[in-house]
C-alpha positions as CSV (number, residue, x, y, z in Angstrom):
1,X,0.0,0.0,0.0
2,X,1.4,3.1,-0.9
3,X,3.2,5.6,2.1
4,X,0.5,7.6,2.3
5,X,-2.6,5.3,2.5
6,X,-0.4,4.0,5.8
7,X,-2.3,6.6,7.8
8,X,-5.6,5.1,7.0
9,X,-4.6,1.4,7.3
10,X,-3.3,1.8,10.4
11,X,-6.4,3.1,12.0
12,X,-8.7,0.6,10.4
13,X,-6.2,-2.5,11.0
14,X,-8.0,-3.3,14.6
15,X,-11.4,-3.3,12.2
16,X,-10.3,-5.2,9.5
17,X,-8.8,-8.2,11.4
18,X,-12.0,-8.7,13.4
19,X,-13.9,-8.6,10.7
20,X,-12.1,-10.9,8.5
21,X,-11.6,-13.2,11.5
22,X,-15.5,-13.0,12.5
23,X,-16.5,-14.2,8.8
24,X,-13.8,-17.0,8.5
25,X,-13.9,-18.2,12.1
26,X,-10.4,-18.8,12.7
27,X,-7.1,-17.7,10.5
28,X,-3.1,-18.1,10.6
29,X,-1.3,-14.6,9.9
30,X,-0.3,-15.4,6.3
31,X,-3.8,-16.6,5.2
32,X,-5.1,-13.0,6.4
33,X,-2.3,-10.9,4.7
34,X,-3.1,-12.9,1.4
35,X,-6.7,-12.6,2.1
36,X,-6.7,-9.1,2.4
37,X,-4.5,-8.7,-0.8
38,X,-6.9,-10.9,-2.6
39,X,-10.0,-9.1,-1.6
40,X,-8.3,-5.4,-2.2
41,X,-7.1,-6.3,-5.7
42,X,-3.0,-5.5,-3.9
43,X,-4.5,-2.2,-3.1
44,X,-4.0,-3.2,0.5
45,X,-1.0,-5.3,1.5
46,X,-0.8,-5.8,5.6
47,X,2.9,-6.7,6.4
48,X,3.6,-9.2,9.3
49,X,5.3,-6.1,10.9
50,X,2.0,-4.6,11.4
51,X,-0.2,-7.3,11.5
52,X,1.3,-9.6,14.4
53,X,2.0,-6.4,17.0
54,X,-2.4,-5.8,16.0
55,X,-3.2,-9.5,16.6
56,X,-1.0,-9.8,20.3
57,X,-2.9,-6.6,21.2
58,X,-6.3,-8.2,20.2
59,X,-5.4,-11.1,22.3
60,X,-4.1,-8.6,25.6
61,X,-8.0,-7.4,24.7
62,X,-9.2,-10.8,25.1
63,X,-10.8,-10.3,21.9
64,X,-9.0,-13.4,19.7
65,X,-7.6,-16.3,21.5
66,X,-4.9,-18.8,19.8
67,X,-4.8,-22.3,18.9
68,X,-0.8,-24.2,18.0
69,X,-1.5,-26.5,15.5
70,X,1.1,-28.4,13.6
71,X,0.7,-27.8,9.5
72,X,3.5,-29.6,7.1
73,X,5.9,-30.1,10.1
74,X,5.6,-26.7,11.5
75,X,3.6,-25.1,14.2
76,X,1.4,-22.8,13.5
77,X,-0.7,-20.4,15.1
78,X,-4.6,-19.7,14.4
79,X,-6.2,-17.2,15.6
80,X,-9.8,-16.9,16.5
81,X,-12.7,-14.5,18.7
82,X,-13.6,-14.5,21.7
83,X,-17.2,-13.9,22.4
84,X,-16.4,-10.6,23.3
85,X,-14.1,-10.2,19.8
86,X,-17.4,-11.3,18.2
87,X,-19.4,-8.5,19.9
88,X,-16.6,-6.2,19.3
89,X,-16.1,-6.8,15.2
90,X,-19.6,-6.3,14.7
91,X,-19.5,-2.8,16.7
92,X,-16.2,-2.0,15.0
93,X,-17.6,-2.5,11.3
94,X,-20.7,-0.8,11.9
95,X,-18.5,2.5,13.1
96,X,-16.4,2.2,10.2
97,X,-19.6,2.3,8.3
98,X,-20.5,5.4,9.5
99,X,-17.3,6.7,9.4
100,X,-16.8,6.5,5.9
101,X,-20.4,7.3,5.0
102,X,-19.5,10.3,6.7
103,X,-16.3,11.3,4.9
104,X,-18.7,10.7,1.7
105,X,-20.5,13.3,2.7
106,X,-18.0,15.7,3.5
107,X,-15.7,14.8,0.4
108,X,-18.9,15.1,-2.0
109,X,-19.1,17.9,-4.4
110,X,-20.7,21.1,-2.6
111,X,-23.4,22.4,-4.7
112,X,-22.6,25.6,-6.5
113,X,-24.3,28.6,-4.4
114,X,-25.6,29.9,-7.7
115,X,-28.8,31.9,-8.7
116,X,-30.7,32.7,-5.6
117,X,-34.3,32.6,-5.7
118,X,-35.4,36.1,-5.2
């Protein structure tokens, strides 16, 4: 994602990983950075530096717990809600909603002040 869309993905990364994790029901790090590539086209593209310091603060939260698992000789770590993450990514996505119907608003054209009606 390009330096300056950084602003916006940082502040929606909380969001984005509940959500994702609240449709699929449990995820490994790599499946939801490739999952979020996929779905954005490459528009978005988390890195594991900012993805894994999000996901150990959802788990301080107790929003996600984790599950060790051993896949083609390695172990790997899935995440998934809590109850309380499930609560939580359904409040988060509805205030994104908002949020960005919102900035719609203020980011639509202003119509022109024009010919009054005298």
């Amino acid at each position: 994602m390009e330096s300056s869309s950084n602003e916006f993905l940082r502040g929606t990364l909380k969001t984005i990983v509940l959500k994702l994790l609240h449709e699929r029901g449990r995820m490994y790090g790599y499946e939801i950075t490739q999952d979020v590539k996929e779905r954005t086209n490459g528009e978005i593209t988390l890195t594991f530096g900012a993805l894994y310091p999000v996901l150990h603060k959802l788990e301080q939260e107790g929003l996600l717990v984790t599950q060790s698992e051993e896949a083609d000789g390695r172990l790997r770590k899935y995440y998934s809600l809590t109850p309380i993450g499930t609560e939580t990514a359904y409040q988060k996505a509805s205030e994104f909603e908002r949020f960005v119907e919102a900035m719609r608003i203020l980011l639509a054209p202003v119509p022109s002040q024009g010919l009054s009606m005298a």
